[in-house]
Every structure is written in C-alpha cells, then in structure tokens.
N, C-alpha and C positions, 0 to 999 in steps of 0.2 A: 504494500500500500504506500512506504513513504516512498518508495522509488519512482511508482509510478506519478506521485505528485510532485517528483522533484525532477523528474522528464516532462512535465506538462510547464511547471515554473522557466524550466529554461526555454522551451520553445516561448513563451509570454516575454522572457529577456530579449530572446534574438528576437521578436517583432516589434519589439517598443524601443533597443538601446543601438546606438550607433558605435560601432568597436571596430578597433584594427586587430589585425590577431596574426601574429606569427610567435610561434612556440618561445621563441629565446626573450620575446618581450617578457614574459612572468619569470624570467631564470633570476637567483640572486636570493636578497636578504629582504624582508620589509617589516617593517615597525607599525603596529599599530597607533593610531592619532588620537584614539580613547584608552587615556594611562587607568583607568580604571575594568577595563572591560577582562573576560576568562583569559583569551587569548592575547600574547605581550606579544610578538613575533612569530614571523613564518620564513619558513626558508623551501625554496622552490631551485632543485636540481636537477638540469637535462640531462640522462643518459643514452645518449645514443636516442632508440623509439622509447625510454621509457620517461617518463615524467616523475620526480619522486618531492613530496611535501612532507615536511617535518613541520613544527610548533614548539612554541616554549609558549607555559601556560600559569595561570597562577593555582599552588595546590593549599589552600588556605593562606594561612602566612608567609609562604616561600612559595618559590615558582620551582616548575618540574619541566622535564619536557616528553612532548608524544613523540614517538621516534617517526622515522618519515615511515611514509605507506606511498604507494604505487598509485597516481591520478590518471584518472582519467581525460581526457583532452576534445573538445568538440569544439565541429566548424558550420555553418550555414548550410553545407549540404556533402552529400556521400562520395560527392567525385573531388570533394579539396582534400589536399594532404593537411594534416594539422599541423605539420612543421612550417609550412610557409602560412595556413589561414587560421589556427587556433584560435577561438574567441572567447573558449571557457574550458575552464580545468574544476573537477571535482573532486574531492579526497575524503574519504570517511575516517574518522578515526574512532577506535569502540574502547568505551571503558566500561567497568564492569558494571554500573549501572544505565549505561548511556550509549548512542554513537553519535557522534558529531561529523554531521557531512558540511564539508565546507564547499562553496561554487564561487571559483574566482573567477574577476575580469578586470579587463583594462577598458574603461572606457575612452571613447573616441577622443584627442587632446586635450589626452590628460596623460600625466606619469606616475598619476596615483594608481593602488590597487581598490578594489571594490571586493569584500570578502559578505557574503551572504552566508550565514550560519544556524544550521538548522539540528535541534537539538530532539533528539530522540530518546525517549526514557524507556526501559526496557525492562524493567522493573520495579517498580513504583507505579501503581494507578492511582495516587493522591495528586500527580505531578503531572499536567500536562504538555505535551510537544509547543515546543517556542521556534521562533525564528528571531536572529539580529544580526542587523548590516552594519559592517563597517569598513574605512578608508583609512589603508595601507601604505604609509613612503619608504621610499628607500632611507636608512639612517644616516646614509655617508652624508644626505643634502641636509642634516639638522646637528647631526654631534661631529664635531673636527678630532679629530687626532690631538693631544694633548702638547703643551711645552714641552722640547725638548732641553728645556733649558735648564733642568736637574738635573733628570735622568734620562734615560732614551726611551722612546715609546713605540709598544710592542704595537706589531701592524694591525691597522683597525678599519674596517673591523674584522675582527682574527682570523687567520687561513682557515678553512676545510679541515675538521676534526676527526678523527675516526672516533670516536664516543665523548658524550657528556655527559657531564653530570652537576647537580646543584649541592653543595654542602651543606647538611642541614645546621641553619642560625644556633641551634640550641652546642652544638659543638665548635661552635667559635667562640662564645664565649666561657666566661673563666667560672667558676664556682661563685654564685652571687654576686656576681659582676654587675652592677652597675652603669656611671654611666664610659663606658668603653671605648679606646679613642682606637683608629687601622693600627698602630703601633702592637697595642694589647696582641690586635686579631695574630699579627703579621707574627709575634712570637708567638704565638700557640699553635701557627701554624707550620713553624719553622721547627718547636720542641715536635713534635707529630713526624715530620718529615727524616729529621736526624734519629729519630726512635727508630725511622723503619729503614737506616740504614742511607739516606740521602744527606750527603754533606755539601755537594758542589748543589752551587744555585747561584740564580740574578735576577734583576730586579727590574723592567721594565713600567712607566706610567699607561697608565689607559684614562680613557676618561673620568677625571675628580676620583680616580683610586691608583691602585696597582697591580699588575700581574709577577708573580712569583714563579720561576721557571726551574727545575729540576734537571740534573744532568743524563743524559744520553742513559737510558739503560740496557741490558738486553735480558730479556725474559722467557719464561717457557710460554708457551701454547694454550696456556690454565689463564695465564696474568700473571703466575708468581714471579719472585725475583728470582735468576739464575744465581746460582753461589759465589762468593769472591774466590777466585779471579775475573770468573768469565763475565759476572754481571757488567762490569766498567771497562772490561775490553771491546772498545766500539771499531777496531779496526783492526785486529787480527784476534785469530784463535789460537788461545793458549795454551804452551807446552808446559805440561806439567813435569815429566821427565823427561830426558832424553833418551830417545830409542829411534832405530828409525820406524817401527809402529805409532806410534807417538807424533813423530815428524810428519809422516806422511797423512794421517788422520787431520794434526795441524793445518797441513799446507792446501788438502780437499774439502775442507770443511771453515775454515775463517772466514768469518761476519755471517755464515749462512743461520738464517733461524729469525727471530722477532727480538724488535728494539720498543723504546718507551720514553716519550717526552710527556711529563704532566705538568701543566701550565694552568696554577692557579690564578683565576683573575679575580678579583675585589673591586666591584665600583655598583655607583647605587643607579646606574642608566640601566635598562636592558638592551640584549642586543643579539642581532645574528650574525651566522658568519659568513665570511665572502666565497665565493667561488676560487681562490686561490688555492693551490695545490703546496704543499712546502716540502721540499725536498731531504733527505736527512741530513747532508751536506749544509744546506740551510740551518736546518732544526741546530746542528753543532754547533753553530755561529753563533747560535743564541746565549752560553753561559759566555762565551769571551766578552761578547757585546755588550753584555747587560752592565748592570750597575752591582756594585760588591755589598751595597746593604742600602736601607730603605731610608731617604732621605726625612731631616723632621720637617720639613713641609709638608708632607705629605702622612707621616706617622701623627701628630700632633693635629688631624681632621677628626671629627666626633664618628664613629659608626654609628650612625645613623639605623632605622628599620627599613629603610629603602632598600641597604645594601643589600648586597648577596653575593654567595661567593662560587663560582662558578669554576667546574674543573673541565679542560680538554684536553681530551689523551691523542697523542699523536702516534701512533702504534706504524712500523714500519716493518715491513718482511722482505727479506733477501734468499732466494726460494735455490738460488745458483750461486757458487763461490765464482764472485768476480764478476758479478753481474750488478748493477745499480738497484740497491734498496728504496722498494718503492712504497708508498703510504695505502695504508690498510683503512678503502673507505668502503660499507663499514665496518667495524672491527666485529670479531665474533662474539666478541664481548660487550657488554653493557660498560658506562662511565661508572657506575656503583661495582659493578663487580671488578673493575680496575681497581679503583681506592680500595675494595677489601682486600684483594689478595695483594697489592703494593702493603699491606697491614695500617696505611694512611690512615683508614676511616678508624679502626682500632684504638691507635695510638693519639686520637683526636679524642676520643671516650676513655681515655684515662687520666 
C-alpha cells in the first residue's frame, strides 16, 4: 500500500515540478536547512549503475547514523537512461519500529536539494504514517575550513570513510563533570587511546573544534590490533628471526593484509563527507602534518551539548605484496565494532 502511494506521489511531482536531472547532480554531501529536524545530513554516492544514500540522524540526544542503502533513480519516461535524465532518487531506510522512505530532487534552478520524507510505522497502531519536506545545501557553501593559523586543518569536509561512528556524550565526559571545556574531552580521549596501545597522534582544526588522528595501524580481518611488531610496521613485514623460511615468508608477504587510521573529530557543526578518496600514502602524511598537541585556543572552548564526537575509520587493504593499498569502502565492519575491538570504546568506560 505505501509503495503504491509513493508511485502515485511521484508521478503528481513529475507533473507539477520543473527539474533537471542527470544522476551526478545529487552525488556528494548535503546538510539539512532545518537544525532541528530527525534527519542532520545525507550523503548520496554514485557507483558505477548503483546509486547508494547514507544519513546521519539524530538518536535522542546524540546523533547516529543509517548506513547507506541502495536508491533507486527515476526519469520522465522508460527510454531515458537515469545517468544523463534522473529527476528523483528514493531510498528507504527501516528501523525496527519504522521505514523511512526518503524521495529526493533537484528542482529546476536551484542547487538546493528537496528531501520528501515519508515515515512509516510498523509497529505501533497508536502512531500514524506522516510525511515532511525538507531543503538540503551543500555544506562546503555555509561552513569554511577553519584558520590555519594555529594549527592545520584536517580536509573539510573529510574524505570518504570506510565506517563511522558517533561517541557516545556520556563517555567523554569525566565522573561528575560538570561544566567541561574540549581540553577535558581531548585528554580522556587521549588516556583511552594510549590504554589501547596508540601513542603516535596529531592534531588537526575542523570547524570551532578538533580532529584527533591516530597512527597508521595494521590489523586483523576481526578489527583487532595485530601484535607489536607487526601492528606499526606500515611498510614492510617483519622478520622475527632469521632463516631463510622467515626471509622468504618476509619478503612475499610485507604490507599484504589490513591497515587502520581512526580520526576522531570534535566540533558542534554537523557534517558529511566528501567524495574524496584518501590514499594510504596520504593517510601517512597525516601524523607528520599535524600538530604535536592541542592548542589552548582551542582547548580553553566550553563543550558545549551541541558537540559530538564523531569517529572515521579509514580501513585500507593490500590484497598483493607490492601492489598499492587501496581504501576499504565499505568496511566489513561497522564504526562501533572498530572502537571495540581497537579496545577504544572500553578504555573510554573506565
């Protein structure tokens, strides 16, 4: 039944709304224009034929995000390709009491998006089915890239992640903590990180916060950390003895397997990420780059309830020795089961 009225709603859009429609116009980041509404952000990535839509949402007092789902893409009639005429993209996303179909468009000159939101309850008959509309920008045109006139600031808005995840608020702060300034957050997050093993780090600005970057690791297949040595050997495999068993295992096998950058960011804006791809070679650049500890500019800001502390994992796999390790989008993993088996999230609850 709702699909059939959500096939009738779109043909009533395509006769009443004037649009341009080629598939790469919806590709990208966009922010919602109502800071108060469920939905904070969407992020719309072309693969190839597939269309794929994510969401960061709010899940009472902290925001979550719905992972992407597969959209579907419609044109004005059966002989347009949607790559050059797309006028609308749908995406559903179900939670366990609900599905949320959302029907995007671009209308006719305009660079805004048009998100139609239709909310289905699936469980609950006290609760009836809603609809609400709302207008989507891109964020790059309202939030700049911060000064880099402290510290350097991490690209914004951040490359293409292979998992996220949101901190929950209640483990950044201290034992009866009060009122809490990013300094507090920044060492609780640092005691956490040094628990589990992460010493090297830098220190990047994002907008009115911080992102905190962790060194190159390499891991198993699960998300655990690989043992020392091999965890921090990010460019060859290492000999534990010498043999030539040993040598040769070395010499077939160095760098092959999974790497791990986790780049906490801090700021009270939301935000998505860009279409940018980051390479590991990249990713490496980032502890040289950064800054070696957290300026008080920026430590001596009040945390605020705005904030939120958002984690992206940058997961890379090298499947051939000697072959370029490439980024794991998306990872097998969840952002949450990253921080657990990194023992992050653990060492944050002690």
């Amino acid at each position: 039944m709702l699909s059939r009225m959500l096939a009738v709603l779109l043909l009533l859009f395509l006769s009443t709304t004037s649009l341009f429609g080629r598939l790469g116009d919806f590709s990208g980041s966009w922010l919602n224009a109502d800071k108060n509404a469920r939905i904070i952000s969407l992020r719309i990535r072309i693969d190839g034929p597939r269309v794929l839509v994510g969401a960061f949402v709010r899940c009472g007092s902290e925001s979550c995000e719905w992972p992407p789902v597969e959209a579907l893409a419609y044109t004005t009639s059966e002989s347009l390709s949607p790559t050059d005429a797309a006028e609308y993209l749908s995406a559903v996303f179900k939670q366990s009491d609900r599905e949320t179909t959302v029907v995007l468009s671009i209308p006719k000159e305009s660079r805004n998006l048009r998100a139609d939101v239709f909310t289905h309850f699936t469980t609950d008959s006290t609760r009836f089915n809603f609809v609400e509309s709302f207008t989507f920008f891109r964020p790059t045109a309202s939030i700049k890239p911060p000064s880099t006139d402290v510290i350097p600031s991490f690209p914004w808005p951040p490359p293409q992640a292979s998992a996220t995840d949101i901190v929950p608020r209640t483990l950044l702060l201290g034992p009866g903590a009060q009122a809490t300034l990013l300094g507090d957050v920044n060492n609780r997050l640092v005691a956490a990180l040094e628990a589990s093993g992460y010493v090297g780090k830098s220190y990047y600005a994002v907008p009115d916060g911080f992102a905190l970057v962790t060194q190159l690791e390499q891991i198993n297949a699960d998300g655990t950390s690989r043992p020392v040595p091999d965890r921090w050997a990010a460019n060859v495999g290492t000999l534990h003895s010498f043999s030539l068993s040993e040598y040769l295992k070395a010499l077939f096998t160095a760098n092959v397997g999974h790497y791990r950058i986790i780049v906490l960011i801090l700021t009270p804006h939301p935000f998505s990420q860009s279409d940018a791809k980051v390479t590991r070679e990249e990713a490496l650049s980032w502890i040289p780059k950064g800054a070696n500890q957290l300026p008080s500019s920026i430590a001596e800001r009040d945390f605020t309830p705005d904030f939120a502390c958002t984690a992206l994992i940058y997961e890379f796999e090298e499947l051939h020795a000697g072959d370029a390790a490439t980024l794991v989008t998306p990872s097998n993993l969840s952002g949450r089961d990253h921080l657990t088996k990194s023992n992050v999230l653990s060492a944050l609850g002690r």
